[in-house]
N, CA, C and O atoms as a Tinker XYZ file with bonds, in Angstrom:
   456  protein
     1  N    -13.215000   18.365000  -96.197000    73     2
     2  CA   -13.070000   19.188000  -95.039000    64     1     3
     3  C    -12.606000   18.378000  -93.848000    63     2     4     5
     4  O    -12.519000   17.150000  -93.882000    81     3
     5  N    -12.291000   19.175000  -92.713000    73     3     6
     6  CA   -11.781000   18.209000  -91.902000    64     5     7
     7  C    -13.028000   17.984000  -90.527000    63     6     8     9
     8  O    -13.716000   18.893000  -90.062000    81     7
     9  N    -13.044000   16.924000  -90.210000    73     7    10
    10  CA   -13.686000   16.450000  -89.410000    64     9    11
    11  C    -13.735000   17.118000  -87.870000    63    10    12    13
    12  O    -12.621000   17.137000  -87.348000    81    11
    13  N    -14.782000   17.651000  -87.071000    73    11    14
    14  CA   -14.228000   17.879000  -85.545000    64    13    15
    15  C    -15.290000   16.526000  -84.635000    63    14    16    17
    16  O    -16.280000   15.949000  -85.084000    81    15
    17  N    -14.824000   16.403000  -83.674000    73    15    18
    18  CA   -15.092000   15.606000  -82.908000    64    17    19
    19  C    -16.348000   16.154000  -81.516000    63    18    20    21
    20  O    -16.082000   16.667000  -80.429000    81    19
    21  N    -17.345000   15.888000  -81.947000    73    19    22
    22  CA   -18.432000   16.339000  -80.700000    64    21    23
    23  C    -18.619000   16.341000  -79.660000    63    22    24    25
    24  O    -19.628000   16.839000  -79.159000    81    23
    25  N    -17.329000   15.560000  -78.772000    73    23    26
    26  CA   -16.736000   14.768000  -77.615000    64    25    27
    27  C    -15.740000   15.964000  -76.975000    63    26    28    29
    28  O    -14.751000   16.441000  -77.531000    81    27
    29  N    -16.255000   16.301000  -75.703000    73    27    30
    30  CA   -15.271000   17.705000  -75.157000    64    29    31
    31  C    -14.130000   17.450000  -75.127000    63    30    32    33
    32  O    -13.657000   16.315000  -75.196000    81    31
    33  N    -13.570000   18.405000  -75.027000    73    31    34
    34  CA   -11.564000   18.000000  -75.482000    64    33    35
    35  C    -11.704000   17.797000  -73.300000    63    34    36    37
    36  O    -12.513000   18.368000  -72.568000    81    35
    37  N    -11.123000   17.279000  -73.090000    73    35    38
    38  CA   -10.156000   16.821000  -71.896000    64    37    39
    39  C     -9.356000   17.333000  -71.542000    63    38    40    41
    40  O     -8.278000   16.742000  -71.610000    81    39
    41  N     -9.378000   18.864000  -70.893000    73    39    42
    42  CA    -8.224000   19.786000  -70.336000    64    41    43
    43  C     -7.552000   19.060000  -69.032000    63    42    44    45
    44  O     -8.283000   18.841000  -68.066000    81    43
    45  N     -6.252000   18.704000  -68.989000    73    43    46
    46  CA    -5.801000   18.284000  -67.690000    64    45    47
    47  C     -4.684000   19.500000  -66.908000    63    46    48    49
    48  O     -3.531000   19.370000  -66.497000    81    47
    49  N     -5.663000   20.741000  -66.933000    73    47    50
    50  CA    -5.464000   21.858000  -66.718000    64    49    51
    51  C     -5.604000   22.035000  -65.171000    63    50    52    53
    52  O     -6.819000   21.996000  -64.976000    81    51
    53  N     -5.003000   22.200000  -64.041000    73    51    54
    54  CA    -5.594000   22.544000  -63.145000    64    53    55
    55  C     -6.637000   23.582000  -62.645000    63    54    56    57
    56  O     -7.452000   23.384000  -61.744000    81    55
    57  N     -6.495000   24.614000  -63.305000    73    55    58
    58  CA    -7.655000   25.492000  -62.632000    64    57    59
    59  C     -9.017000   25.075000  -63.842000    63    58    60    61
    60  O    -10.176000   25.322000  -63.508000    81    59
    61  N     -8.769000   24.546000  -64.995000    73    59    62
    62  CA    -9.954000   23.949000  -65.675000    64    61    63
    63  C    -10.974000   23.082000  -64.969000    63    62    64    65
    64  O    -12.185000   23.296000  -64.913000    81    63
    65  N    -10.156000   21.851000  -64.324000    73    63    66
    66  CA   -10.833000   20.933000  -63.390000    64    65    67
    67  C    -11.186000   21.586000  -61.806000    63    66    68    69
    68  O    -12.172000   21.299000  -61.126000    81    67
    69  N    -10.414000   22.253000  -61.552000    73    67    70
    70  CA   -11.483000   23.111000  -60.679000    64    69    71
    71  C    -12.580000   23.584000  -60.551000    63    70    72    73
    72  O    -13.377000   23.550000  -59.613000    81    71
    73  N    -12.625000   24.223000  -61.933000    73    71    74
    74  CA   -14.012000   25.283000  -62.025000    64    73    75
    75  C    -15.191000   24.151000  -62.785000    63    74    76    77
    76  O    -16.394000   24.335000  -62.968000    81    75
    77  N    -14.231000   22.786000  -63.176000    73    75    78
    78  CA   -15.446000   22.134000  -63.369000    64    77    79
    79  C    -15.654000   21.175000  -62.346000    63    78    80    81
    80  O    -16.665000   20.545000  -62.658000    81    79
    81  N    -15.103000   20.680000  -61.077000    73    79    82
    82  CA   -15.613000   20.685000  -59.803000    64    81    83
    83  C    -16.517000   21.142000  -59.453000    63    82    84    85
    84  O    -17.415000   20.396000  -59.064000    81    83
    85  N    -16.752000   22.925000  -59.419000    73    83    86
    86  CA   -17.525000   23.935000  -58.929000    64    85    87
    87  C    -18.992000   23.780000  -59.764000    63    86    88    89
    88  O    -20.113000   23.397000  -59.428000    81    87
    89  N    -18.524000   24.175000  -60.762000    73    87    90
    90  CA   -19.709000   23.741000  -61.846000    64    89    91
    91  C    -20.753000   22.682000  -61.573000    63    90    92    93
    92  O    -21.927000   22.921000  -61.288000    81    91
    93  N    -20.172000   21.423000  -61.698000    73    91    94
    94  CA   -20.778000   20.002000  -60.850000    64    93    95
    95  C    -21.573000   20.282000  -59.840000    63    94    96    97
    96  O    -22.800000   20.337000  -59.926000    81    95
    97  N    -20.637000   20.555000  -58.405000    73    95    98
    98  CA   -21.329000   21.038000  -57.422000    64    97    99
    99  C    -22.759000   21.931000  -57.111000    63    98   100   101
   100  O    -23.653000   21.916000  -56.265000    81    99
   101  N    -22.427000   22.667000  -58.254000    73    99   102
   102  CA   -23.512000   24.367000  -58.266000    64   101   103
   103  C    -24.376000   23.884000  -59.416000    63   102   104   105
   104  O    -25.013000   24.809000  -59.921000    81   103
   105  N    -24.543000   22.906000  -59.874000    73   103   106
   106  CA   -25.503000   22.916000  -60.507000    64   105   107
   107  C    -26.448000   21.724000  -60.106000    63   106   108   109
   108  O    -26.188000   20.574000  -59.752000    81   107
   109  N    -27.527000   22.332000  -60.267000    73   107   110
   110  CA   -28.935000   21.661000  -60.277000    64   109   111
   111  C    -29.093000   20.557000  -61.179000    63   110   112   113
   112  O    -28.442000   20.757000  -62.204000    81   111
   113  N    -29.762000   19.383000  -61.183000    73   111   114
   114  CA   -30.364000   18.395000  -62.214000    64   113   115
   115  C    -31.007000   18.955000  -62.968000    63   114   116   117
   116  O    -31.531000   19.831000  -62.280000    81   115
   117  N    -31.455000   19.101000  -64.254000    73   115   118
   118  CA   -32.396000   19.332000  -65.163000    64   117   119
   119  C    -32.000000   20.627000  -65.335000    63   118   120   121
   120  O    -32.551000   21.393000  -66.126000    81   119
   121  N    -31.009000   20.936000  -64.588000    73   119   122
   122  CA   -30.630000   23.088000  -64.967000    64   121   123
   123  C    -30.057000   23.472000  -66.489000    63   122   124   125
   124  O    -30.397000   24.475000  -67.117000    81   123
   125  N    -29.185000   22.533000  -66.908000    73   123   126
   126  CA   -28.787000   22.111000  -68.510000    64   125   127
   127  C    -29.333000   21.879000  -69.367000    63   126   128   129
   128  O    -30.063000   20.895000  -69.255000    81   127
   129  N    -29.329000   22.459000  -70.446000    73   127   130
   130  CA   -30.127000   21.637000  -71.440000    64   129   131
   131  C    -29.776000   20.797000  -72.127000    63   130   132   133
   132  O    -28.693000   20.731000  -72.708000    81   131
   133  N    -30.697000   19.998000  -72.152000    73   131   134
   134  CA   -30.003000   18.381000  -73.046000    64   133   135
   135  C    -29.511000   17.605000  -72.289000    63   134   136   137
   136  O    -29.229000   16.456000  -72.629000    81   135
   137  N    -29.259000   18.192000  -70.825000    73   135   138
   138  CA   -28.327000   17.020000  -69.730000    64   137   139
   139  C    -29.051000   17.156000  -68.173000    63   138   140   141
   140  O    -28.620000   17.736000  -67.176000    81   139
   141  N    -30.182000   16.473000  -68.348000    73   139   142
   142  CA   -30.722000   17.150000  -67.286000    64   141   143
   143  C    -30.380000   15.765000  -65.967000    63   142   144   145
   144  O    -30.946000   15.574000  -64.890000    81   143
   145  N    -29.161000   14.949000  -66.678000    73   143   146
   146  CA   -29.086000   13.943000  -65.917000    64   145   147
   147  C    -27.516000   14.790000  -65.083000    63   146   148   149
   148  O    -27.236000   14.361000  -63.964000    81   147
   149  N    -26.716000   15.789000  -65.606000    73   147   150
   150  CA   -25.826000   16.508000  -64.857000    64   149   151
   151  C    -25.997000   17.830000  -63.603000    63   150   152   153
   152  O    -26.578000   18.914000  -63.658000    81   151
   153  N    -25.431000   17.352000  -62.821000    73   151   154
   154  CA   -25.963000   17.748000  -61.372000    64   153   155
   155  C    -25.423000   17.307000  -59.936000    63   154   156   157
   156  O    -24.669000   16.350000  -59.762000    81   155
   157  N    -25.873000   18.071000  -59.018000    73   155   158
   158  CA   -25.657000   17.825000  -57.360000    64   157   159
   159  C    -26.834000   18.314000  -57.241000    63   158   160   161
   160  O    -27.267000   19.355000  -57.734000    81   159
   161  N    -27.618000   17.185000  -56.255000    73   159   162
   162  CA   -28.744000   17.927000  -54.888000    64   161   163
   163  C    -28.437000   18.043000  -54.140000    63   162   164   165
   164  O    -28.935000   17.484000  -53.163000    81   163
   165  N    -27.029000   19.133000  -54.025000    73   163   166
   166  CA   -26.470000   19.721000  -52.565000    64   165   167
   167  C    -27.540000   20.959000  -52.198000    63   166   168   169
   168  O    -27.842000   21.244000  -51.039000    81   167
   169  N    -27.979000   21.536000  -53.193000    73   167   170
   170  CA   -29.043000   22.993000  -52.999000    64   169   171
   171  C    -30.273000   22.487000  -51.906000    63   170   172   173
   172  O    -30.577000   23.140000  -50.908000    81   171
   173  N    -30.858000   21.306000  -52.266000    73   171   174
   174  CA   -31.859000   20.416000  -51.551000    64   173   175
   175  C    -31.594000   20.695000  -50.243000    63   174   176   177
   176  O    -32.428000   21.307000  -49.577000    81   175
   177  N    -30.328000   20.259000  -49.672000    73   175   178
   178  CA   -29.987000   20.028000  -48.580000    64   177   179
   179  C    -29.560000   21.224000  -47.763000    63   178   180   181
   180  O    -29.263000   21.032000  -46.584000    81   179
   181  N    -29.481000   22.810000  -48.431000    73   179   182
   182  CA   -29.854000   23.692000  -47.457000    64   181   183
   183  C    -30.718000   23.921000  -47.080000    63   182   184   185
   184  O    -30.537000   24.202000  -45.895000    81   183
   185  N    -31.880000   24.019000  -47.381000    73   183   186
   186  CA   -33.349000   23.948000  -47.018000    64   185   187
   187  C    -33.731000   23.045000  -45.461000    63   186   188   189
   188  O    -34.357000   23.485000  -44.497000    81   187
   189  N    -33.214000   21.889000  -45.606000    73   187   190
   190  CA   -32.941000   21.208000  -44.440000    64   189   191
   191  C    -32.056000   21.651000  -43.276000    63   190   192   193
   192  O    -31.116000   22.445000  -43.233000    81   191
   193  N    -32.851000   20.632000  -42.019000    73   191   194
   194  CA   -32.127000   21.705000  -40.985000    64   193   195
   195  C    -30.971000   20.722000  -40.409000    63   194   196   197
   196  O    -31.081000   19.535000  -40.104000    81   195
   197  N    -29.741000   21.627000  -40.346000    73   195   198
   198  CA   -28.598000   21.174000  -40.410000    64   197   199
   199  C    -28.041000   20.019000  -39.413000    63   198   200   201
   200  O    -28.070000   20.289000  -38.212000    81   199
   201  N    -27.669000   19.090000  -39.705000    73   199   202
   202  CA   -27.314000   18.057000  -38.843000    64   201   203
   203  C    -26.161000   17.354000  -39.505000    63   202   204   205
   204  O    -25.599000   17.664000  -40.555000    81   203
   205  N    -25.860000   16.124000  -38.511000    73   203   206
   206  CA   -24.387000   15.421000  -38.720000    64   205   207
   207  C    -24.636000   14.632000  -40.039000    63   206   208   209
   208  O    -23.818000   14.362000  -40.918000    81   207
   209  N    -26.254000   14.260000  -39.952000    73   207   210
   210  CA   -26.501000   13.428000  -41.429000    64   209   211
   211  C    -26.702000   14.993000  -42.465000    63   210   212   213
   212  O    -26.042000   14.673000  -43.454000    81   211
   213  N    -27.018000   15.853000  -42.635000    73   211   214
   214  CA   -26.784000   16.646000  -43.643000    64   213   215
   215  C    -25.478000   16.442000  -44.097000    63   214   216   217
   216  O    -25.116000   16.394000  -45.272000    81   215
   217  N    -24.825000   16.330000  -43.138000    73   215   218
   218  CA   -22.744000   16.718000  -43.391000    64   217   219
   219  C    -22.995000   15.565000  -44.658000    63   218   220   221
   220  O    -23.000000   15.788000  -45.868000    81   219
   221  N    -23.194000   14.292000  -43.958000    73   219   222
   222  CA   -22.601000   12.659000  -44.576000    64   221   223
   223  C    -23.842000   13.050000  -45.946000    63   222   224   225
   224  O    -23.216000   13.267000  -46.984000    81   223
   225  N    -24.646000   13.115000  -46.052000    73   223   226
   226  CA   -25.784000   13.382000  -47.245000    64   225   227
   227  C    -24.598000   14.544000  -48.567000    63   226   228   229
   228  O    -23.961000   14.312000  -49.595000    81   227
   229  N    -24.829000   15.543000  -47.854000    73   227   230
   230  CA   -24.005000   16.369000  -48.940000    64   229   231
   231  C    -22.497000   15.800000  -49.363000    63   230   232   233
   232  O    -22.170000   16.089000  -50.514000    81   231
   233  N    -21.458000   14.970000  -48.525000    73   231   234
   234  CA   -20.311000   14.833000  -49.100000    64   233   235
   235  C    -20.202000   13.333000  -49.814000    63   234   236   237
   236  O    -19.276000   13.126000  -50.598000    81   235
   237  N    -21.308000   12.150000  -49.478000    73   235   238
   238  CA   -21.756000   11.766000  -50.773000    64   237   239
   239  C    -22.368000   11.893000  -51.766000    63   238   240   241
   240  O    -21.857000   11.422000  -52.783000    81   239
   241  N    -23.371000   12.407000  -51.845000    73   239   242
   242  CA   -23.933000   13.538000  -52.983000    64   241   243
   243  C    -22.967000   14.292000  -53.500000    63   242   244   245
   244  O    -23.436000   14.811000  -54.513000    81   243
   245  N    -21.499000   14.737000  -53.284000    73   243   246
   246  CA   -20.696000   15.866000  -53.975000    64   245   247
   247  C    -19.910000   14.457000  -54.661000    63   246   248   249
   248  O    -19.976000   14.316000  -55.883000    81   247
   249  N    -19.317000   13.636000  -53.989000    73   247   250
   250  CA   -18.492000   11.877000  -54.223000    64   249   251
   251  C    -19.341000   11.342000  -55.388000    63   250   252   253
   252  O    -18.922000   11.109000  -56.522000    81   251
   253  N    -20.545000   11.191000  -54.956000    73   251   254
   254  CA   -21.409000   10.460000  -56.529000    64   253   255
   255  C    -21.195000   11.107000  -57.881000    63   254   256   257
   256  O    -21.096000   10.493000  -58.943000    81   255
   257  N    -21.121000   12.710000  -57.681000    73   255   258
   258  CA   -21.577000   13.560000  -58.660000    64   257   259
   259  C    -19.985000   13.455000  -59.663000    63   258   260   261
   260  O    -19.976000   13.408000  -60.893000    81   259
   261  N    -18.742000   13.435000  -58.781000    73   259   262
   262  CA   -17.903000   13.932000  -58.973000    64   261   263
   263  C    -16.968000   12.182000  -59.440000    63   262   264   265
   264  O    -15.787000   11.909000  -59.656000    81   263
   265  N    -17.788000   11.657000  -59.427000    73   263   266
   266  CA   -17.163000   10.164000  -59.858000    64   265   267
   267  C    -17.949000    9.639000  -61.080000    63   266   268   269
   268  O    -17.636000    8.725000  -61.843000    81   267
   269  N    -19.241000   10.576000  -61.090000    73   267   270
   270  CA   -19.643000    9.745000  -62.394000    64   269   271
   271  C    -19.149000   11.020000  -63.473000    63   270   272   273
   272  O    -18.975000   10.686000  -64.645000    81   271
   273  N    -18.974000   12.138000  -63.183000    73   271   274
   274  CA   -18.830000   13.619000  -64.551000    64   273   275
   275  C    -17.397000   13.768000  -64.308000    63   274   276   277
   276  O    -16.939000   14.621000  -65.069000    81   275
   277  N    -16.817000   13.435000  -63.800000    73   275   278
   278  CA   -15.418000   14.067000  -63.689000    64   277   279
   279  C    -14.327000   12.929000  -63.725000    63   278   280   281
   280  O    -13.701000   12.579000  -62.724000    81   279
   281  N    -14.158000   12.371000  -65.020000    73   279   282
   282  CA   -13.259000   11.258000  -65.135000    64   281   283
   283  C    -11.528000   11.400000  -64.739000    63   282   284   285
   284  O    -10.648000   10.657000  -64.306000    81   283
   285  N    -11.622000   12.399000  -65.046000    73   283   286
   286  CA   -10.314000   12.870000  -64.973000    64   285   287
   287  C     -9.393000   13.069000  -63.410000    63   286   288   289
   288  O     -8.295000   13.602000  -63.246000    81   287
   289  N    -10.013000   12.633000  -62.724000    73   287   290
   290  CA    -9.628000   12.537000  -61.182000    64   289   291
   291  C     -9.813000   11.669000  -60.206000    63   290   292   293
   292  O    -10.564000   10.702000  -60.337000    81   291
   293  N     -9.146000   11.923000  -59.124000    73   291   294
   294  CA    -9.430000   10.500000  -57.855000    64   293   295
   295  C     -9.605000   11.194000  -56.983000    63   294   296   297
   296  O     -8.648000   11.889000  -56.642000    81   295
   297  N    -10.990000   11.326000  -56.178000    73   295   298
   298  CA   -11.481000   12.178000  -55.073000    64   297   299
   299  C    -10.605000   11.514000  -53.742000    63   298   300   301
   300  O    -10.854000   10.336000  -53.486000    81   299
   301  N     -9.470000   12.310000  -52.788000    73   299   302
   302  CA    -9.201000   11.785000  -52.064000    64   301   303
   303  C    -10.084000   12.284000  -50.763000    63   302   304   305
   304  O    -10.051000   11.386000  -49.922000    81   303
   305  N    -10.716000   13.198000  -50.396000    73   303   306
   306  CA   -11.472000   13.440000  -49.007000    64   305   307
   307  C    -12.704000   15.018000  -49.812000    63   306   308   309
   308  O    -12.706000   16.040000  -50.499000    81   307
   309  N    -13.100000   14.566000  -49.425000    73   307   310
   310  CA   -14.246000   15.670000  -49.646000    64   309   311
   311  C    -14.571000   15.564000  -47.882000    63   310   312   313
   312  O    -14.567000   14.661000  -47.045000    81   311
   313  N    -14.932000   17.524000  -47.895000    73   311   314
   314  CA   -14.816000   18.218000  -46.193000    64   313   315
   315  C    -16.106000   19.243000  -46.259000    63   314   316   317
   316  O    -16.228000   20.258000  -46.946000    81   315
   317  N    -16.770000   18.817000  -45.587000    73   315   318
   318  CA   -18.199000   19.700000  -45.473000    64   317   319
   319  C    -18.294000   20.598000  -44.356000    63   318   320   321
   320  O    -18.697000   20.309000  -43.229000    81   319
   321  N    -17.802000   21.944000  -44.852000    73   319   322
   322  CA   -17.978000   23.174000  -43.479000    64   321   323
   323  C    -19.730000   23.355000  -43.390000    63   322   324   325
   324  O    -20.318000   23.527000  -44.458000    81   323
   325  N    -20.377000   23.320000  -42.351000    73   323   326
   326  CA   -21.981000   23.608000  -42.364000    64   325   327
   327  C    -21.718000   24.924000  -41.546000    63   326   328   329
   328  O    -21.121000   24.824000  -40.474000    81   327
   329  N    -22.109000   26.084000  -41.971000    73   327   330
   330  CA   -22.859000   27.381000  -41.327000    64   329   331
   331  C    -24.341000   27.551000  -41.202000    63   330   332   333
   332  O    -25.152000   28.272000  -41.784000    81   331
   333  N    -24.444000   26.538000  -40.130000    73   331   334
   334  CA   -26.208000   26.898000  -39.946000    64   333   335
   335  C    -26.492000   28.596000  -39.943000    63   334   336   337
   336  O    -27.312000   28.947000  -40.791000    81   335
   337  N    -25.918000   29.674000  -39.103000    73   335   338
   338  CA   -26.461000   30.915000  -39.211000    64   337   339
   339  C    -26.483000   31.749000  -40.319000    63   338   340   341
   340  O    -27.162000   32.774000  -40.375000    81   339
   341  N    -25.547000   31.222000  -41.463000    73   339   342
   342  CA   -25.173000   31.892000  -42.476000    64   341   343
   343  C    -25.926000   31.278000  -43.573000    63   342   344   345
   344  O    -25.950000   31.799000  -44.688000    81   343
   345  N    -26.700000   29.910000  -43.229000    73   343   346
   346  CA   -27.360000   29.306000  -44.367000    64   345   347
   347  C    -26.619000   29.061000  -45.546000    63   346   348   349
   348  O    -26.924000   29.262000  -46.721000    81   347
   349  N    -25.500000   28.548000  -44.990000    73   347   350
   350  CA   -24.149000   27.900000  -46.198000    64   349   351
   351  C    -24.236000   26.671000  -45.704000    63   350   352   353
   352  O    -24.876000   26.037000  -44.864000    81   351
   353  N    -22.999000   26.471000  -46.855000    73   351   354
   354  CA   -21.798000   25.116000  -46.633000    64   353   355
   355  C    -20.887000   25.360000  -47.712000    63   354   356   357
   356  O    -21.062000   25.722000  -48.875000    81   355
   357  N    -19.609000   24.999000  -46.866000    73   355   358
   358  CA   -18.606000   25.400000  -47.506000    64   357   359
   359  C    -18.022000   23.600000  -47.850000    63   358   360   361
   360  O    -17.844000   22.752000  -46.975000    81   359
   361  N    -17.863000   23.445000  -49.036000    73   359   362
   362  CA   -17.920000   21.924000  -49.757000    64   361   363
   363  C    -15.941000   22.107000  -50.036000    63   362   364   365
   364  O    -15.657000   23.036000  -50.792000    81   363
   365  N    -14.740000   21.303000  -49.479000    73   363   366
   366  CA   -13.737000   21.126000  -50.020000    64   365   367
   367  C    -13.660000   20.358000  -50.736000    63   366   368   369
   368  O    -14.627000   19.603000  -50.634000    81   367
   369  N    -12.832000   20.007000  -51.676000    73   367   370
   370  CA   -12.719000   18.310000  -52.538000    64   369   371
   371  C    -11.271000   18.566000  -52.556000    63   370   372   373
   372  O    -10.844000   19.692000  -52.809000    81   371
   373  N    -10.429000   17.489000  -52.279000    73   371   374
   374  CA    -9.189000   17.284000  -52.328000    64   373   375
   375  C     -9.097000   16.080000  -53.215000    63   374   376   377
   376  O     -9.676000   15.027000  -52.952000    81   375
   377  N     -8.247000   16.295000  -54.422000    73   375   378
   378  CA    -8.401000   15.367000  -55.495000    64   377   379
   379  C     -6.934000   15.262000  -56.023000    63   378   380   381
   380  O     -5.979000   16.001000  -55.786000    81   379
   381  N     -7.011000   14.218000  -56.750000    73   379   382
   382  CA    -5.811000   14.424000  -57.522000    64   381   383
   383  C     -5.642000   13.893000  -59.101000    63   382   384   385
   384  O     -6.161000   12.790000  -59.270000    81   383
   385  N     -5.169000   14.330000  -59.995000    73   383   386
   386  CA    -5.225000   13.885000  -61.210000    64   385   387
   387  C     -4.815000   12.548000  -61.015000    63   386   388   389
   388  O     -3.932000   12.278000  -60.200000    81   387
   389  N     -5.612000   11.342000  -61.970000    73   387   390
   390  CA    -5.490000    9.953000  -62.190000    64   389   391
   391  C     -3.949000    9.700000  -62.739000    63   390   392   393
   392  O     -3.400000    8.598000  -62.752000    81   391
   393  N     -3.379000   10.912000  -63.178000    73   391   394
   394  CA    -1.740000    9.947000  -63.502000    64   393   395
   395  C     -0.551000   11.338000  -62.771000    63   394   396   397
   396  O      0.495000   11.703000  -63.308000    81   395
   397  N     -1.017000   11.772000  -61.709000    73   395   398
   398  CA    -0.173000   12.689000  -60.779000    64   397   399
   399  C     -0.382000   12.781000  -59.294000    63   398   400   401
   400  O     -1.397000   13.279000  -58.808000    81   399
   401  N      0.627000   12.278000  -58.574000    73   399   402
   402  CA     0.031000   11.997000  -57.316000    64   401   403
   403  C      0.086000   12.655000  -56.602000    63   402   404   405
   404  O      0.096000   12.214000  -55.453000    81   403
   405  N      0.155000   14.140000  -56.814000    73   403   406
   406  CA    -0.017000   15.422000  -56.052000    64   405   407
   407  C     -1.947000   15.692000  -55.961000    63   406   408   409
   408  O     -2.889000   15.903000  -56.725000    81   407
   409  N     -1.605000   15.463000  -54.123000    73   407   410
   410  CA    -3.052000   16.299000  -54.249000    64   409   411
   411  C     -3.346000   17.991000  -53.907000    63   410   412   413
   412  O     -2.749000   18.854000  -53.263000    81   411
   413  N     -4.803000   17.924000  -54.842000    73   411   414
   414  CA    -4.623000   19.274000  -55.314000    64   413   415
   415  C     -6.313000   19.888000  -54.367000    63   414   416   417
   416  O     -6.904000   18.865000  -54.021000    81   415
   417  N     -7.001000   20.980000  -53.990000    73   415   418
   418  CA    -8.340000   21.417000  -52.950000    64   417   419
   419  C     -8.563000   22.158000  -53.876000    63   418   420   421
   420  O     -7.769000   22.857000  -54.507000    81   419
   421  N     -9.866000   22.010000  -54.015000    73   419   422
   422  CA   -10.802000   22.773000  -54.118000    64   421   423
   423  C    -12.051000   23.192000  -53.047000    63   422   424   425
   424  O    -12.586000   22.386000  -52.285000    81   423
   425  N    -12.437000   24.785000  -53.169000    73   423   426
   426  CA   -13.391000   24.736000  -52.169000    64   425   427
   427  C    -14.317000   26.028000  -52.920000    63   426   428   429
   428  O    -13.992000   27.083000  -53.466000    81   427
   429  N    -16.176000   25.070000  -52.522000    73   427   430
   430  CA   -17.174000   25.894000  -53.353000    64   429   431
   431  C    -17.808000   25.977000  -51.854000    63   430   432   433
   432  O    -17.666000   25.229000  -50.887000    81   431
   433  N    -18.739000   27.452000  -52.072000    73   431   434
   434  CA   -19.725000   27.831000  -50.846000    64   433   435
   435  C    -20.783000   27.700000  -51.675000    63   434   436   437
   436  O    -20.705000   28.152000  -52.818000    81   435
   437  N    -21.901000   27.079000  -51.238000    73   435   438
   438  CA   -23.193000   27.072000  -51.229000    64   437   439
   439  C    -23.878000   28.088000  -50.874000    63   438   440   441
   440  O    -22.756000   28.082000  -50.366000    81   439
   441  N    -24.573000   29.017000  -50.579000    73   439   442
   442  CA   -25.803000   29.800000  -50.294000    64   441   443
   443  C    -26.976000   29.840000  -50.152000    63   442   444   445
   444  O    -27.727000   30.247000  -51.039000    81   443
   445  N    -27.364000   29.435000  -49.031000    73   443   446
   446  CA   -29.477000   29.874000  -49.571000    64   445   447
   447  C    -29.878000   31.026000  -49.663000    63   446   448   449
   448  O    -29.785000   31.779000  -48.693000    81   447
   449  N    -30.220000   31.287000  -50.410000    73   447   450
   450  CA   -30.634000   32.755000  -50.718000    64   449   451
   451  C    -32.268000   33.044000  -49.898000    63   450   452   453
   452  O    -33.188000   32.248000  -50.086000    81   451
   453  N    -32.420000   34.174000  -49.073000    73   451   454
   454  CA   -32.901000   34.007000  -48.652000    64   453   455
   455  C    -34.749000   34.866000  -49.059000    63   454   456
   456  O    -35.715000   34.622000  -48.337000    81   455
């Protein structure tokens, strides 16, 4: 029979690596099963009350997350919109594939639910 490989195939799809940007972002540590080491504690940081260090906290926290799970890219600016009244943040990532030097945005909203 023929062999498959247990190792995710590597889409260098653009809207693929988007939604797994988003994914990254929106998910919790331990929310996976079996991977409870995949994650952002951007959720953490709505709870907190909004400041210039929230900004710098969440857009390295999105930089860490997105450099160790997401091989397939080179984060050029990650942009943190904060809506204190709305109890958001609106997270951009401007990236670009490792062998195309077009850069490409993505942008996820956060929510606290209230």
């Amino acid at each position: 029979g023929v062999q498959t490989c247990a190792l995710p195939i590597l889409k260098y799809d653009e809207n693929a690596v988007k939604q797994s940007i988003r994914n990254l972002v929106l998910t919790a540590n331990y929310e996976r099963p079996f991977h409870p080491e995949i994650g952002c504690q951007v959720y953490n940081q709505l709870f907190e009350n909004f400041t210039p260090i929230t900004v710098t906290i969440v857009r390295q926290t999105v930089y860490n997350v997105l450099l160790k799970f997401e091989p397939r890219i080179l984060v050029l600016n990650i942009d943190v919109d904060s809506k204190p009244d709305y109890n958001s943040l609106g997270v951009t990532v401007t990236f670009r594939f490792t062998n195309d030097p077009r850069p490409i945005t993505v942008t996820t909203f956060l929510n606290r639910v209230r």
